[in-house]
C-alpha positions as CSV (number, residue, x, y, z in Angstrom):
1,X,0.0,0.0,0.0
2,X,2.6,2.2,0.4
3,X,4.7,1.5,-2.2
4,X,1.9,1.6,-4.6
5,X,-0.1,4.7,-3.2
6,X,1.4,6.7,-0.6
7,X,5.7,7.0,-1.7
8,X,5.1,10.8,-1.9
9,X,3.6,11.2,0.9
10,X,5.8,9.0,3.1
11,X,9.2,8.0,3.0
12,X,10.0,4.3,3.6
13,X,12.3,4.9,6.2
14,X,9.6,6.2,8.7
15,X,7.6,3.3,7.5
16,X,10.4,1.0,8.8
17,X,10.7,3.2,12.2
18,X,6.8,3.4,12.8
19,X,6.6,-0.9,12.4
20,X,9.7,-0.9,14.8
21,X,7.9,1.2,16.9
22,X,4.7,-0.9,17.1
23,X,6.5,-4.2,17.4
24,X,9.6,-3.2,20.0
25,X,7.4,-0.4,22.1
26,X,3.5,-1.1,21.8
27,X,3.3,-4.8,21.9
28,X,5.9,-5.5,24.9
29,X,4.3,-2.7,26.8
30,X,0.5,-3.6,25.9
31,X,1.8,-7.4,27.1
32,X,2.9,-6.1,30.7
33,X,0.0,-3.6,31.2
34,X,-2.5,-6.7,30.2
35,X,-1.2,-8.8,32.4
36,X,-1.1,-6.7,35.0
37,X,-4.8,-5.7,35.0
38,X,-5.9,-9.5,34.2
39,X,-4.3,-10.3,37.5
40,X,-6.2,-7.4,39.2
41,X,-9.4,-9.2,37.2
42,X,-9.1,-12.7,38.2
43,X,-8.4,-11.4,41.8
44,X,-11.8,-8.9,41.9
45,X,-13.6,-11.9,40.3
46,X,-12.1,-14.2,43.0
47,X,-13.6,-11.7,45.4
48,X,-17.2,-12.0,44.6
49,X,-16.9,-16.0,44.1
50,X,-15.6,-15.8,47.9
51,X,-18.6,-13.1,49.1
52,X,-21.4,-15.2,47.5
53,X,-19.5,-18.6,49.3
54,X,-20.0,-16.4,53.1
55,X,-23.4,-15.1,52.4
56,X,-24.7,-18.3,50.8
57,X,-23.1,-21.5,51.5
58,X,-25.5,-23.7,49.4
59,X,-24.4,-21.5,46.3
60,X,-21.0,-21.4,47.1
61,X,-20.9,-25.2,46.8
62,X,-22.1,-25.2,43.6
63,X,-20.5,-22.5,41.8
64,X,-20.6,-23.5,38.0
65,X,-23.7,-21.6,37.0
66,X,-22.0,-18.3,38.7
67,X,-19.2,-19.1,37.1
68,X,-20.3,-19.1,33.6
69,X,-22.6,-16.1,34.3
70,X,-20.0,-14.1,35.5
71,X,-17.4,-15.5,33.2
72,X,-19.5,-13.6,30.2
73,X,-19.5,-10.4,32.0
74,X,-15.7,-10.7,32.6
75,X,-15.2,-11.5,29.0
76,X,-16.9,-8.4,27.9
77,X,-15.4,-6.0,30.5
78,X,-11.7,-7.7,29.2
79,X,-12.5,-7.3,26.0
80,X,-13.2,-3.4,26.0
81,X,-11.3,-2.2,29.2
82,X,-8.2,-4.7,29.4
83,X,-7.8,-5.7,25.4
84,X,-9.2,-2.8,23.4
85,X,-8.2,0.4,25.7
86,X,-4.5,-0.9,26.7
87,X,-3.7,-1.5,22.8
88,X,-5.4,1.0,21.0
89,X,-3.8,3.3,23.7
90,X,0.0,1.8,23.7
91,X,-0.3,2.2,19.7
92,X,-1.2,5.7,20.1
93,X,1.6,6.5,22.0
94,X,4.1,4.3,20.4
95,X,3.3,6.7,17.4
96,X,3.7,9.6,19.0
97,X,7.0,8.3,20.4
98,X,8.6,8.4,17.0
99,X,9.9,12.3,16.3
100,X,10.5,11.5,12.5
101,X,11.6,14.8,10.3
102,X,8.5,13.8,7.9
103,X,5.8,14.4,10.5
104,X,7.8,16.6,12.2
105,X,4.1,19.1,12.1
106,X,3.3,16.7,15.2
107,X,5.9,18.1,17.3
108,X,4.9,21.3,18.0
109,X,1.4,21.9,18.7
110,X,0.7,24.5,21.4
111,X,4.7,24.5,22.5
112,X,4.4,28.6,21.8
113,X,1.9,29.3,24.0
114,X,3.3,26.6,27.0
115,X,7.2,27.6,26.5
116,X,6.7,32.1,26.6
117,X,7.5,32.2,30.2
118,X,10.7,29.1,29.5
119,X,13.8,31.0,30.8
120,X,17.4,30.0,29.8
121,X,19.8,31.2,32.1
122,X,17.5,32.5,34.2
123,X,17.4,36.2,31.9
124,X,16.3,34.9,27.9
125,X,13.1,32.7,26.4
126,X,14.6,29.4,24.7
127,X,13.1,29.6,20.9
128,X,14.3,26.2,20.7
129,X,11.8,24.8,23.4
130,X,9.2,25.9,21.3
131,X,7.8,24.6,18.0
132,X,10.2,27.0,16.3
133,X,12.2,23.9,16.2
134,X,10.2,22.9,12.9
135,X,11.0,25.9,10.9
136,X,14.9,25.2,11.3
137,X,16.2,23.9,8.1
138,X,17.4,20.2,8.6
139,X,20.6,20.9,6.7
140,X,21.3,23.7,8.9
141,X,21.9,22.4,12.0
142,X,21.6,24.6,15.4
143,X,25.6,24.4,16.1
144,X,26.2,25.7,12.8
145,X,23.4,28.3,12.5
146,X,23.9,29.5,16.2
147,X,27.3,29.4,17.0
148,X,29.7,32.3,17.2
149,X,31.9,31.3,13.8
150,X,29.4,30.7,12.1
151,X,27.7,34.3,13.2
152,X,31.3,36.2,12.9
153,X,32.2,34.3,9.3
154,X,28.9,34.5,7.3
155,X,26.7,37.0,9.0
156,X,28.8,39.8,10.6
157,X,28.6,41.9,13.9
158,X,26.1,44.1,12.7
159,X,23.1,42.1,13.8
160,X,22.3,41.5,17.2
161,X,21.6,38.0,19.0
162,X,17.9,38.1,18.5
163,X,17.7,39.3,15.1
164,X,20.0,36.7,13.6
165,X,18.0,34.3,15.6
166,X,14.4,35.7,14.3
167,X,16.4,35.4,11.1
168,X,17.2,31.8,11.1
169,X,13.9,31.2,11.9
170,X,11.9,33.0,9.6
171,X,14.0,32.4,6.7
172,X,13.3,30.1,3.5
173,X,14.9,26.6,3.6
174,X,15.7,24.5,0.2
175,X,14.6,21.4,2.4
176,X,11.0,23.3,2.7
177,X,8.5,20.9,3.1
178,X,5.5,21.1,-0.3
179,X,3.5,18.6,0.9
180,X,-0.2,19.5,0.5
181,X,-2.6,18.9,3.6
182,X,-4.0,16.0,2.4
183,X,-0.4,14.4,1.9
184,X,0.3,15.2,5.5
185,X,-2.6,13.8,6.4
186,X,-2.0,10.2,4.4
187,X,1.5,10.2,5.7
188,X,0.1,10.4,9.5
189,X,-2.5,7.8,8.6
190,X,0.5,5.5,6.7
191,X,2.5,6.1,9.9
192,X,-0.1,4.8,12.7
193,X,-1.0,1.8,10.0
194,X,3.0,0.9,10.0
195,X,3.3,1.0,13.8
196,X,-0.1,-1.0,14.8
197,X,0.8,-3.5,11.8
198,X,4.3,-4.0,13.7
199,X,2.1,-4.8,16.9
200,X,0.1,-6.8,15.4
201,X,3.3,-8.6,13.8
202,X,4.4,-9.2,17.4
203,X,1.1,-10.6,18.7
204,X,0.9,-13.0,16.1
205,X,4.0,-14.8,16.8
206,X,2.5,-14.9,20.4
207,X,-0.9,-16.2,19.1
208,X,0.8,-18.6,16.6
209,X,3.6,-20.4,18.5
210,X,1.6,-20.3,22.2
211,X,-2.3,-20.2,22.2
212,X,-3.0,-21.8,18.6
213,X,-2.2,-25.3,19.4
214,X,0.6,-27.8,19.0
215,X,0.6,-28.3,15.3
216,X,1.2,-26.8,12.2
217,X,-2.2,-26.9,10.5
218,X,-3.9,-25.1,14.0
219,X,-0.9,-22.1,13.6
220,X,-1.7,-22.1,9.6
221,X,-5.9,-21.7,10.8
222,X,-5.2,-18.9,13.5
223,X,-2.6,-16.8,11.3
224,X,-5.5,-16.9,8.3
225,X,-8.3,-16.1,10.7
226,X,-6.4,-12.8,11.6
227,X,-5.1,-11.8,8.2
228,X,-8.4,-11.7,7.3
229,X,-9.7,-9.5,9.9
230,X,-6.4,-6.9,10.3
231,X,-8.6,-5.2,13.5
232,X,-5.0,-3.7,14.1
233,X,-4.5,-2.1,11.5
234,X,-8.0,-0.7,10.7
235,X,-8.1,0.5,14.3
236,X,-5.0,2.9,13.4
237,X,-6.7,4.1,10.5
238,X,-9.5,4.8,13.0
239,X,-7.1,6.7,15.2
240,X,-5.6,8.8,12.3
241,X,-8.8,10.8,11.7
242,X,-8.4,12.6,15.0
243,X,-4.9,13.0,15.0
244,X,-5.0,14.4,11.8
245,X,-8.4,17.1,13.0
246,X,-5.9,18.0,16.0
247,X,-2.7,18.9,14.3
248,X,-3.6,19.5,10.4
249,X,-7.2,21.1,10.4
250,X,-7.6,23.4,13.9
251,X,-7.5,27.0,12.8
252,X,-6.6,28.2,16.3
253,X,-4.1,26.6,18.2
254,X,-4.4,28.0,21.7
255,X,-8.0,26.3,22.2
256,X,-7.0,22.4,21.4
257,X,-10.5,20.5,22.1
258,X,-9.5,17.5,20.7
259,X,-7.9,15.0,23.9
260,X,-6.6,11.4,23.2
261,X,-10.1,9.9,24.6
262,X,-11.6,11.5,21.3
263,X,-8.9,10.1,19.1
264,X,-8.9,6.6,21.2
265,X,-12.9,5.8,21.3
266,X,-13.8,4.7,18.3
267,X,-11.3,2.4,18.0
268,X,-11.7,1.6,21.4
269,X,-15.1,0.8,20.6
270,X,-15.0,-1.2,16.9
271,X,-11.7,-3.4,18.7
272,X,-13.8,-3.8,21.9
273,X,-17.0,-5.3,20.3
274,X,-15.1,-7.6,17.9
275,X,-13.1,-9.1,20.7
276,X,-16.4,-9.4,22.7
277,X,-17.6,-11.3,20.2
278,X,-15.1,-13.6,20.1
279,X,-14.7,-14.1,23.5
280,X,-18.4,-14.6,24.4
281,X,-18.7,-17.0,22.0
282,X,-15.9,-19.1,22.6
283,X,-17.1,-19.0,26.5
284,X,-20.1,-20.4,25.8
285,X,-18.8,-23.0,23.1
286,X,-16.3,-24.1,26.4
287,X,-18.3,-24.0,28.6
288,X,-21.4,-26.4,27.4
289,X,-18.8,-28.6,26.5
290,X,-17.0,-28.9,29.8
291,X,-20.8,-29.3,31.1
292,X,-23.1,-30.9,29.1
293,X,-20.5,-32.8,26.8
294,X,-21.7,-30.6,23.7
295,X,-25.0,-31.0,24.0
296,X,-27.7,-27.8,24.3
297,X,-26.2,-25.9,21.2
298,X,-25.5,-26.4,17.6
299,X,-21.7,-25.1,17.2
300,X,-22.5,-24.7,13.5
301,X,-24.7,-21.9,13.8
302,X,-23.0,-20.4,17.2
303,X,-20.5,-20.0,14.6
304,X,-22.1,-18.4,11.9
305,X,-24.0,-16.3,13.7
306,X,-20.7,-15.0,15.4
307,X,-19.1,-14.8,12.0
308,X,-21.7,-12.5,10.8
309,X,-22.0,-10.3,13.8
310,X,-18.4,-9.9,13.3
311,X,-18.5,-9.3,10.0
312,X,-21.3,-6.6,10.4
313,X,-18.9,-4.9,13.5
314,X,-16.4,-4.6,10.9
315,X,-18.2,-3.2,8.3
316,X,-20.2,-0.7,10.4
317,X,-16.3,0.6,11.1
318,X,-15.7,0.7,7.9
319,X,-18.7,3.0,7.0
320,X,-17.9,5.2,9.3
321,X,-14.1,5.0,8.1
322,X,-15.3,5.6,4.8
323,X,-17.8,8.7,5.9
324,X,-15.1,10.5,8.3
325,X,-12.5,9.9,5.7
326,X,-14.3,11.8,2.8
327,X,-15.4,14.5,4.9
328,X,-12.5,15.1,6.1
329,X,-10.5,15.0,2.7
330,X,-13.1,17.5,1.5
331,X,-12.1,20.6,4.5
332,X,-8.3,19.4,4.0
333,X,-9.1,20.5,0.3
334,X,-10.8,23.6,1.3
335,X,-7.6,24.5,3.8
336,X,-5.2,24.1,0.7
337,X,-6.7,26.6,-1.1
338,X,-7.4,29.1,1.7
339,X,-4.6,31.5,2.5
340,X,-1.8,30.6,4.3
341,X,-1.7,31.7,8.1
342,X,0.9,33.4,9.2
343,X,3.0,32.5,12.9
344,X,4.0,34.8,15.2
345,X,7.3,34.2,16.7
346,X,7.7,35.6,20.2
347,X,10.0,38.0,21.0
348,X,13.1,36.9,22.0
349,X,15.8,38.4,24.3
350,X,19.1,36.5,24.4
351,X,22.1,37.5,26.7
């Protein structure tokens, strides 16, 4: 896909960094933060178990039927609290982890405003705290631009601290970046793909070699069940449309409204329901087998009708995919061709 559609708008190196990112950073953390809260689970859930034993012994006894009731609630609450929140919200962050020089329009959001009252040396404001860092030129570094030799060989006395440093950072750069919005806006979406696809590379070796069974044919089954739902992946995309309304489409800086909960719900919510699904079902399958030998349901169309509830999750997060998507192509279009806006820089003092 990105070879193909999205070369210009990305480069392959940040595609390799991003899917680095997602498979060294988000899975291993997601992994430890899972496991952490599933052991706070299983011990609340050992808690009630234990309160219905003291207040009724007769039940307490016979604990299957709790069991399996409350098993179906735990699945649910795993699926979108444990499952869905701790990975959509580790791939989120493993993104914004990675400072790469193409989304380098990510770093700076709101710095200004935060970094006016940033002292250096207790007398000047640090320009360089700020997201004045994105208008340096990348072949220009700050050693070079900034230091005394450079200042006494190529630009003279005759200028003062401040106003070669207002220079340097107003100035034109041959490494300007002519990407149009909606560029930008496929390279962050490209980016958050590449990192949740290297999480999801991760978590398949972990499905594969440990929870799909002991032979080849089960590891073959489980890696074509999830190729052909890539929740991952799509998830990202998800993500993407509110990162890209936060740092590419918000006309005024200083009143940010949109918070990583708006970015992380409605993939919080499409992941959630599928692995609910999923889980539910495979509860149910277990447990009438581990009670009734198999008997009570038809596994065929628990199956089907799990497939197609599935399907339909995904599809209803496609639509909206879809819907957001165009929209939001359509006011990235409209922002091209409005007039630029011009930055401010803050006065600067240096001593």
């Amino acid at each position: 896909m990105h070879g193909i559609f999205h070369k210009s708008d990305l480069s392959f190196d940040a595609v390799i960094k991003f899917f680095a990112a997602g498979f060294v950073i988000a899975a291993p953390t997601a992994f430890v933060f899972e496991y952490i809260f599933m052991s706070i689970l299983a011990l609340f859930y050992y808690i009630i178990v234990a309160v219905i034993t003291l207040f009724d012994e007769a039940i307490g006894k016979n604990v299957g039927d709790i069991d399996y009731q409350t098993l179906i609630f735990f699945d649910i609450l795993q699926s979108y609290l444990i499952a869905a929140l701790i990975e959509e919200a580790c791939k989120y962050y493993a993104f914004r982890t990675v400072e790469h020089p193409d989304l380098i329009f990510l770093t700076g959001l709101n710095r200004v405003k935060h970094d006016k009252m940033t002292t250096y040396g207790g007398n000047a404001a640090y320009a360089f705290s700020s997201d004045n860092n994105a208008k340096i030129s990348r072949t220009d570094s700050f050693e070079s631009e900034y230091s005394n030799t450079t200042h006494k060989s190529h630009r003279g006395n005759s200028l003062t601290p401040s106003k070669r440093l207002r220079n340097m950072l107003n100035k034109n750069s041959d490494d300007q970046d002519v990407r149009t919005a909606r560029q930008k806006a496929a390279a962050v979406t490209t980016a958050m793909i590449s990192g949740a696809v290297g999480l999801a590379c991760a978590e398949n070796f972990i499905y594969v070699f440990f929870f799909s069974g002991s032979n080849t044919q089960d590891e073959i089954g489980m890696l074509l069940f999830r190729s052909i739902f890539p929740v991952h992946a799509f998830c990202a995309a998800m993500q993407s449309i509110g990162v890209i309304e936060k740092f590419l489409e918000e006309i005024d800086e200083n009143s940010s409204s949109i918070g990583v909960g708006s970015i992380l719900l409605p993939a919080i919510l499409l992941h959630g329901s599928f692995d609910a699904i999923l889980m539910t079902v495979n509860s149910i399958i277990d447990n009438t087998v581990e009670n009734s030998g198999g008997v009570g349901y038809d596994f065929t169309v628990l199956n089907i009708i799990a497939g197609s509830l599935v399907i339909g999750v995904v599809l209803f997060g496609l639509i909206w995919y879809y819907v957001k998507n165009r929209s939001q192509k359509a006011r990235l279009k409209l922002l091209e061709t409005s007039p630029p806006r011009s930055k401010t820089i803050p006065e600067i003092e240096i001593v």
